[in-house]
C-alpha positions in Angstrom: -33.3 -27.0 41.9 -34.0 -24.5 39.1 -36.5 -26.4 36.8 -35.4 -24.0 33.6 -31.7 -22.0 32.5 -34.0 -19.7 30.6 -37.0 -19.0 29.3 -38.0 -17.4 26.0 -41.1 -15.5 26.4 -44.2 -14.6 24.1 -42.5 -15.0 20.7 -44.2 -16.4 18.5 -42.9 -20.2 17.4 -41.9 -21.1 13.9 -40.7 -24.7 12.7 -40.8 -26.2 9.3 -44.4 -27.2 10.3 -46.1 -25.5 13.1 -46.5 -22.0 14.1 -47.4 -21.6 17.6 -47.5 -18.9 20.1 -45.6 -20.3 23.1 -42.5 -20.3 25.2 -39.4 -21.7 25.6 -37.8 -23.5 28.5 -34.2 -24.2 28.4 -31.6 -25.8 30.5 -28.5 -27.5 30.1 -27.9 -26.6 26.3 -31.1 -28.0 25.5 -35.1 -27.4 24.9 -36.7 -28.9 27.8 -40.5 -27.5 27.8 -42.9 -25.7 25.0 -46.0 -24.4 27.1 -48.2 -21.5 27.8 -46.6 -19.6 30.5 -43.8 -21.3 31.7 -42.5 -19.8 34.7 -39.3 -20.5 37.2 -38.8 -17.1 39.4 -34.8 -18.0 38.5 -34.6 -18.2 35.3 -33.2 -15.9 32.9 -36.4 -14.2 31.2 -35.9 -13.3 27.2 -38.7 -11.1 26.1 -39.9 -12.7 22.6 -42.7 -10.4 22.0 -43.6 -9.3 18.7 -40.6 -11.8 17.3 -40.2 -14.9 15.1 -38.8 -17.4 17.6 -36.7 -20.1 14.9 -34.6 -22.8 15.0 -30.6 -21.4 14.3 -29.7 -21.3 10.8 -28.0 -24.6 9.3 -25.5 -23.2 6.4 -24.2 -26.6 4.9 -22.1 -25.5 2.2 -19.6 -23.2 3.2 -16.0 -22.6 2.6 -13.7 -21.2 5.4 -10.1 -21.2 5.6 -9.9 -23.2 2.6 -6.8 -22.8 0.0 -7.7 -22.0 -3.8 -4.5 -22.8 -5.4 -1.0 -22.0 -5.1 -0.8 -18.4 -3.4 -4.6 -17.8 -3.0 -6.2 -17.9 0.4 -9.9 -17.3 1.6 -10.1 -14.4 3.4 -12.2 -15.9 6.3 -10.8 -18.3 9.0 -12.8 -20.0 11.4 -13.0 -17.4 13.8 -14.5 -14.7 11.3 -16.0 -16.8 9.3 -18.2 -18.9 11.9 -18.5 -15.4 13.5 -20.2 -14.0 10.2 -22.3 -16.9 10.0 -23.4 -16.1 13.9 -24.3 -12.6 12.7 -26.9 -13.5 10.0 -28.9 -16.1 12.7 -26.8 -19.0 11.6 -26.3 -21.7 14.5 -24.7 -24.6 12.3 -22.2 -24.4 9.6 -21.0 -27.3 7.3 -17.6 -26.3 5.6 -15.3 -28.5 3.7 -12.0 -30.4 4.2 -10.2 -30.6 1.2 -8.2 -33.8 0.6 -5.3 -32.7 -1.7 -3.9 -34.9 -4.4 -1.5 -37.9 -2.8 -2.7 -36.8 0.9 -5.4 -39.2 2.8 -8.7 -38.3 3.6 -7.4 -38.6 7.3 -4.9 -36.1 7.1 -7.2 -33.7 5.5 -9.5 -34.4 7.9 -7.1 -33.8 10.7 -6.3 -30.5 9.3 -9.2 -29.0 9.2 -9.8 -29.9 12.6 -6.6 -28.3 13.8 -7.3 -24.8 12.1 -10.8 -25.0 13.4 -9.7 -25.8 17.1 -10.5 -22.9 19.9 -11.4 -20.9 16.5 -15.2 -21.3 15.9 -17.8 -19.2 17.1 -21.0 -21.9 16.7 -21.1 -25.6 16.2 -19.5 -27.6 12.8 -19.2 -30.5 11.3 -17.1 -31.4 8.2 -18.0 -32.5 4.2 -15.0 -34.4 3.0 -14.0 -33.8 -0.6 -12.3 -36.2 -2.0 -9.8 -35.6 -5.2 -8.1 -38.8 -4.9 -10.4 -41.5 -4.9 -7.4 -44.2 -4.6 -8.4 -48.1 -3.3 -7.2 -47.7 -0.5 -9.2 -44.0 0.0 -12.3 -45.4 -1.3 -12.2 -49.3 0.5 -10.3 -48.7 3.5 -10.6 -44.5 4.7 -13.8 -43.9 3.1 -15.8 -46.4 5.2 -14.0 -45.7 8.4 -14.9 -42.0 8.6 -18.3 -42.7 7.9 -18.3 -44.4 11.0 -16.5 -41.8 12.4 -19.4 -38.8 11.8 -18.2 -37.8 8.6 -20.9 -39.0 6.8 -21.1 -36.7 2.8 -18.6 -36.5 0.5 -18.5 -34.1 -2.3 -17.3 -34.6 -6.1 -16.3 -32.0 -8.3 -16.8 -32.6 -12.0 -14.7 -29.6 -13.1 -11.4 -28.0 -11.9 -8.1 -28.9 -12.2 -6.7 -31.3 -10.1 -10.0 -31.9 -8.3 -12.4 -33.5 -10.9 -12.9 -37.1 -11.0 -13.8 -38.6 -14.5 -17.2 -41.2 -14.8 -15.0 -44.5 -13.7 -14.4 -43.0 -10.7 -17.6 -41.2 -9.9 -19.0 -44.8 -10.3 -16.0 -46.1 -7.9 -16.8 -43.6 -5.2 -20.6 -43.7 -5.3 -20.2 -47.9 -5.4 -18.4 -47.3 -2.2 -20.8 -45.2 -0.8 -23.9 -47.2 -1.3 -22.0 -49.8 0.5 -21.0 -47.9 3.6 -24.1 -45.2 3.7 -22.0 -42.4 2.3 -23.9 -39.4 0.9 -22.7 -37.9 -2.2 -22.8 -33.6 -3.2 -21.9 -33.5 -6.8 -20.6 -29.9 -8.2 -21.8 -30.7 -11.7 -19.9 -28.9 -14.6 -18.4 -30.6 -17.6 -14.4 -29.9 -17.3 -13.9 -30.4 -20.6 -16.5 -28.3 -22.2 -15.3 -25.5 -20.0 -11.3 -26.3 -20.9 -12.5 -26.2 -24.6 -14.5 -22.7 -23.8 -11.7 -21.0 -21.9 -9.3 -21.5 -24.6 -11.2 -20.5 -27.3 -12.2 -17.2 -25.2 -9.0 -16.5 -24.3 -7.8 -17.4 -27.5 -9.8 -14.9 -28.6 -8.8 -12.1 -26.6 -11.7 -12.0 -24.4 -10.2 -12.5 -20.9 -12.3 -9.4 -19.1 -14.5 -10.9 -16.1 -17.8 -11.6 -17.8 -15.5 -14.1 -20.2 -16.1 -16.2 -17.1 -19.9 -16.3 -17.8 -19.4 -16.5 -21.4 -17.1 -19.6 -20.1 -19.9 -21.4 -19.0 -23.2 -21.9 -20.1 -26.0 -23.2 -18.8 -25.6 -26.3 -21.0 -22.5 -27.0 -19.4 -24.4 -27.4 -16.1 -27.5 -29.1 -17.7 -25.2 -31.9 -19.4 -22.9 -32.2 -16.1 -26.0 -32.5 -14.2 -27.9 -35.1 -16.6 -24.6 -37.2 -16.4 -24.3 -36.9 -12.4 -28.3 -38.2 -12.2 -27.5 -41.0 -14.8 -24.7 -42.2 -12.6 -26.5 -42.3 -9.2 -29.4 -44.1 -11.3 -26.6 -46.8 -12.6 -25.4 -47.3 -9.7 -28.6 -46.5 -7.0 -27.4 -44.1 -4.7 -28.9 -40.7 -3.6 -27.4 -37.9 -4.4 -27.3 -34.0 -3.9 -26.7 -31.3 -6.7 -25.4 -28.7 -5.2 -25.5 -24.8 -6.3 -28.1 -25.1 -9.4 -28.4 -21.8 -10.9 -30.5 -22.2 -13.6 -33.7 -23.9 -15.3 -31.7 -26.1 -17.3 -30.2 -27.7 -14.8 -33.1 -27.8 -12.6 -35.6 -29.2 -15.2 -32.8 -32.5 -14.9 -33.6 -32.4 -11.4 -37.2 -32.5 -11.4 -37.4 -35.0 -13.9 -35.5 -37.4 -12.0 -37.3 -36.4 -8.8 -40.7 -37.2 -10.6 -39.0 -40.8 -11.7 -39.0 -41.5 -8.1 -34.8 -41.0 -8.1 -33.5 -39.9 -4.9 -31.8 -36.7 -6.1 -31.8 -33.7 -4.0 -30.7 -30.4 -4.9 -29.9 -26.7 -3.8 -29.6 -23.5 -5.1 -27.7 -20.1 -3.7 -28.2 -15.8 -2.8 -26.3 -15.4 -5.9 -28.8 -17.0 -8.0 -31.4 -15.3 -6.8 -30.0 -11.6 -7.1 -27.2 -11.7 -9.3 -26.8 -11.7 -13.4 -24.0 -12.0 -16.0 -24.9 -8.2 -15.9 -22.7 -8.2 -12.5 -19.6 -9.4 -14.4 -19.9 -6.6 -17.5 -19.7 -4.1 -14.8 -16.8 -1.0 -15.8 -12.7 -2.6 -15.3 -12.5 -5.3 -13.1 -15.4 -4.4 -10.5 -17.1 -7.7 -12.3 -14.5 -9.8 -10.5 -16.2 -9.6 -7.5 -19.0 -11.5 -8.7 -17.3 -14.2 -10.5 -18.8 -17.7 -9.1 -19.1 -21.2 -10.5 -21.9 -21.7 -12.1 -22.1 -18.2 -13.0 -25.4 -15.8 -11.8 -27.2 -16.2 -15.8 -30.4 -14.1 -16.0 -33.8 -13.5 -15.1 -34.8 -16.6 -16.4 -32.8 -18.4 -14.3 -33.4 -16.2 -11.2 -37.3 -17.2 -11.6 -36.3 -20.6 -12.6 -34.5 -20.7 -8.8 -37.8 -19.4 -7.4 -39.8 -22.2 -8.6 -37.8 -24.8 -7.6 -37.3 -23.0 -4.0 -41.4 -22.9 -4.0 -41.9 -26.9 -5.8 -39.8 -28.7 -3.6 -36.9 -29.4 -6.4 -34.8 -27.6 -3.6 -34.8 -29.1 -0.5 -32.0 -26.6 1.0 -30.4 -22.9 0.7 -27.2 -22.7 1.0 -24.5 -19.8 0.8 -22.1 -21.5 -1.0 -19.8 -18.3 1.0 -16.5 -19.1 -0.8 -15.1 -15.5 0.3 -11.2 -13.7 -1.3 -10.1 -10.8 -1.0 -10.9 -8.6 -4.0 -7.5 -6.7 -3.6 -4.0 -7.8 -2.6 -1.8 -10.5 -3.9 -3.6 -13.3 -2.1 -7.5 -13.2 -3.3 -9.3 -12.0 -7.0 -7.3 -10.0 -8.5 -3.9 -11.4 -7.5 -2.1 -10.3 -10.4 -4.2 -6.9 -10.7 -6.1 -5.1 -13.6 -4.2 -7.9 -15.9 -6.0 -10.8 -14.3 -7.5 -13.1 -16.5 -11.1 -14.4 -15.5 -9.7 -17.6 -15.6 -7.0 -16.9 -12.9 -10.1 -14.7 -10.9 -10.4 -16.8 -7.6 -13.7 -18.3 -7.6 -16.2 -17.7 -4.9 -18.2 -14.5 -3.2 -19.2 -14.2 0.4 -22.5 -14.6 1.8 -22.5 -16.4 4.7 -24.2 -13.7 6.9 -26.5 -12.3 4.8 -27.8 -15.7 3.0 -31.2 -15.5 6.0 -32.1 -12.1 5.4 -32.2 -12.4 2.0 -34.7 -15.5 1.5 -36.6 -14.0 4.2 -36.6 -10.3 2.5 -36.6 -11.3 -0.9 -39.3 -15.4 -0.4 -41.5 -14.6 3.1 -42.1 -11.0 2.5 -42.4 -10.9 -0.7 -45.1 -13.5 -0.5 -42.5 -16.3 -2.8 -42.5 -18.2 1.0 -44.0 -19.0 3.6 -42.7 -18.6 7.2 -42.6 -22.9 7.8 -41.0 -23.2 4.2 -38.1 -20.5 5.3 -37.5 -23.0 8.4 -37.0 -25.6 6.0 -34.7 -24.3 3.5 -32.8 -22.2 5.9 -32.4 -24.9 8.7 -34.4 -28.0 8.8 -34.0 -29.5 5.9 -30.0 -29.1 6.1 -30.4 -31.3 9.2 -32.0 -33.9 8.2 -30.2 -34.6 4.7 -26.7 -34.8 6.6 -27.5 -36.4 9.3 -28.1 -33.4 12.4 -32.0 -33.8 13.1 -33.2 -33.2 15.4 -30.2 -32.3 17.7 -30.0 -29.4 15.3 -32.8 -27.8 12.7 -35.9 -27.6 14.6 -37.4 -26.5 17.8 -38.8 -29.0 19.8 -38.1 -31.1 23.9 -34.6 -32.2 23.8 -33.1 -30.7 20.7 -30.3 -28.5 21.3 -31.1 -24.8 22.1 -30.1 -22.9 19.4 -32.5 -20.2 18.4 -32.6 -17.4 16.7 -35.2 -14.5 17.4 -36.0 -13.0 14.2 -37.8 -9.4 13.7 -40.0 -9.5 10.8 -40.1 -5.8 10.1 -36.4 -4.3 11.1 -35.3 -2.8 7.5 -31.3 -3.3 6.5 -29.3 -1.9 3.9 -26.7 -4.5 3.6 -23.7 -2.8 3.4 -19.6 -4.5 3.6 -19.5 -2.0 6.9 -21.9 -3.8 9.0 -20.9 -7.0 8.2 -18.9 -9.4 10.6 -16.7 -11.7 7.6 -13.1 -10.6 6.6 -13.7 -10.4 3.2 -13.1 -6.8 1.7 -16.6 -6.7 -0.1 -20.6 -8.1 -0.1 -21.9 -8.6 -3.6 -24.9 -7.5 -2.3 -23.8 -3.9 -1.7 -26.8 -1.2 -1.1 -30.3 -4.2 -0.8 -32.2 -3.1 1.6 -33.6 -6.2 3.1 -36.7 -6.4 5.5 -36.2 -8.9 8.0 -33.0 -9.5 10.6 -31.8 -11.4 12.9 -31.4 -10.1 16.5 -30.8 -12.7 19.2 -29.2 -15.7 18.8 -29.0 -18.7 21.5 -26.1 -21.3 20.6 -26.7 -24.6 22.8 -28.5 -22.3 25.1 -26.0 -19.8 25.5 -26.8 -15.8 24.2 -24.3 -15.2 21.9 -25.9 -12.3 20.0 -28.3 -10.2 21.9 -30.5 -7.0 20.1 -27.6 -7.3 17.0 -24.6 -7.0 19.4 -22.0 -9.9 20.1 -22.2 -11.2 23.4 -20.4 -14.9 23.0 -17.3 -15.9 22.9 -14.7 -17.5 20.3 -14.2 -21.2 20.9 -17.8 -21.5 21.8 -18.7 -24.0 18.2 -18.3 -27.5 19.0 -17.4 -30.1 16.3 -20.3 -32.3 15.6 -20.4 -35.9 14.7 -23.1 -36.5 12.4 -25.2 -39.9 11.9 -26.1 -41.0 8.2 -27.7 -38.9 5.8 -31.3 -40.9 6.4 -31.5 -41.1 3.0 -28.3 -43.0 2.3 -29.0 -45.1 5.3 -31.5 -47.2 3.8 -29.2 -48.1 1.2 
């Protein structure tokens, strides 16, 4: 009997704490052995040297195949899109289902799951969000897919037909602390952002950077205050999710150092991108319209700190990708398109790794470990994956992703595996790429060329956030 599938051979080892030079046996989808040497004269040999030998990517806050009002579609399914996410050394991808208004979280659920069946690439799970947080959703369906495997829920405090006022933000999180629920807040004041678009366009001002203009960062820093004071009245933990400013993140860390249990992440576009992007000639600044906006170098540095503090557990994409032309994406009803009717999102789902490697590790923001852990680990264990997924170690799944520390990219939209028509991160040169990646033990990229097959991904079922748990 063959005592290994595969071995990886003379990398060199990186988790979200240890870096070791060692191999890796595999067999069966899973990590069997870490050892000096292993050796099995049938087993599938990987040469590792001179690479970084990680744990897959965990992306947990994606969009994919995911409708943006009446009309407007994202320009990745779940075959591109979990294909993309393969690309960039991702092994895990969280994306939403969207419970529409009068529909139950089961039938959104259900939906999901049908346009993800056969489609994706590498393994899911789903984060419900929930715009209709009726009795019966909150008492009866709420608790029932918890037990289920969907265990996070998200909230939006702004948009149209998806925010939820205070009374039922409390509802939702009182159900949640009673069933172990964990709650992602999108934390911008719909009112104060109704009020700005008006007077803008009011104004005349309806170019892309009026989006921007649109909302400030005290707009996020109230929203965000108010999401904290809520999970503090009611004792829940919580997750901020794309913070993209100091503002917002001071909130944060003051109620981490209170001893709250808020959590938080921050996004590529925060990192790279500034209100700048949107002032760019005609309507080329619609490709970078996002919610909350890029800001400035403030906030950019403001991101790097709380990456390098700890007021970030995770780094997320965020990839919400449309089309920049055509009827059905950005610019649906062409030059004339307000930046309020701009659909909201950019792609980013394969280049979000290279970038926090290029731009934190190499640049010296970073260490190697604290890539693992914003990149991958950390996304595990805060929804509920670890350590089937997230780390490197005897009896978590195999998925790995061998990394060369040195290969220079230019990202360009040519090289890159998503259907969207554009990367807001047109001409970087990046240092740092993935170019093997091992899904549940299987080679699905090999030296940067696609070697698995569609309908590979599995839907996971996820335990409790550990964190909500021990409510």
């Amino acid at each position: 009997m063959t005592q290994f599938d595969m071995i990886i051979r003379g990398g060199t080892v990186v988790t979200a704490s240890d870096t070791i030079n060692c191999d890796v046996g595999i067999k069966d989808e899973k990590i069997i052995a870490l050892g000096q040497t292993l050796q099995d004269d049938s087993a599938r040999i990987i040469d590792a040297e001179g690479l970084l030998v990680m744990p897959g990517g965990v992306d947990s806050h994606v969009h994919i195949d995911q409708p943006s009002g009446p009309g407007v579609v994202m320009a990745d399914d779940f075959d591109t899109g979990t294909l993309s996410a393969m690309c960039g050394g991702n092994t895990t991808v969280i994306p939403f289902a969207l419970q529409d208004k009068g529909q139950t979280l089961r039938e959104a659920v259900e939906i999901y799951h049908k346009q993800a069946e056969g489609k994706s690439w590498i393994d899911h799970s789903f984060h419900v969000i929930i715009s209709d947080p009726t009795p019966s959703a909150l008492g009866q369906e709420l608790p029932a897919l918890v037990e289920d495997g969907y265990t996070s829920f998200k909230v939006y405090m702004t948009y149209e037909g998806l925010h939820l006022n205070d009374r039922e933000i409390i509802d939702l999180l009182e159900s949640s602390k009673r069933h172990g629920a964990f709650i992602m807040v999108h934390a911008e004041g719909y009112d104060t952002l109704r009020y700005m678009i008006e007077k803008l366009e009011g104004e005349g001002r309806t170019e892309p950077v009026g989006h921007a203009l649109s909302r400030p960062q005290v707009v996020e820093r109230e929203a965000t205050h108010r999401a904290i004071s809520l999970a503090e009245f009611i004792d829940v933990p919580m997750l901020l999710v794309h913070v993209s400013g100091r503002e917002p993140m001071e909130q944060i860390r003051w109620a981490q150092q209170r001893g709250l249990k808020i959590f938080a992440e921050t996004c590529p576009q925060y990192l790279l991108l500034t209100k700048d992007d949107l002032m760019k000639d005609g309507m080329e600044g619609a490709k970078y319209i996002c919610s909350p906006p890029p800001r400035d170098p403030d906030s950019q540095e403001a991101c790097w700190e709380g990456l390098q503090q700890g007021v970030f557990k995770i780094f997320s994409s965020d990839h919400c990708p449309f089309l920049i032309e055509g009827t059905s994406g950005k610019l649906r009803e062409g030059d004339k398109t307000k930046f309020s009717r701009v659909a909201n999102g950019v792609p980013g789902i394969e280049t979000r790794l290279p970038i926090l490697f290029s731009e934190g590790v190499k640049k010296g923001r970073i260490d190697l470990n604290e890539f693992v852990a914003l990149g991958s680990t950390n996304h595990a264990k805060l929804y509920g994956l670890y350590p089937q997924k997230g780390t490197i170690a005897v009896g978590s799944d195999a998925d790995v992703v061998l990394w060369d520390a040195d290969k220079k990219v230019t990202i360009r939209q040519d090289i890159l595996h998503h259907n969207c028509d554009y990367t807001p991160y047109e001409g970087l040169e990046v240092t740092g790429w993935p170019l093997t990646v091992l899904s549940r033990g299987k080679v699905v990229m090999e030296n940067g060329e696609v070697t698995g097959v569609c309908g590979h991904g599995r839907y996971l079922k996820r335990n409790k956030s550990p964190h909500a748990a021990s409510q």
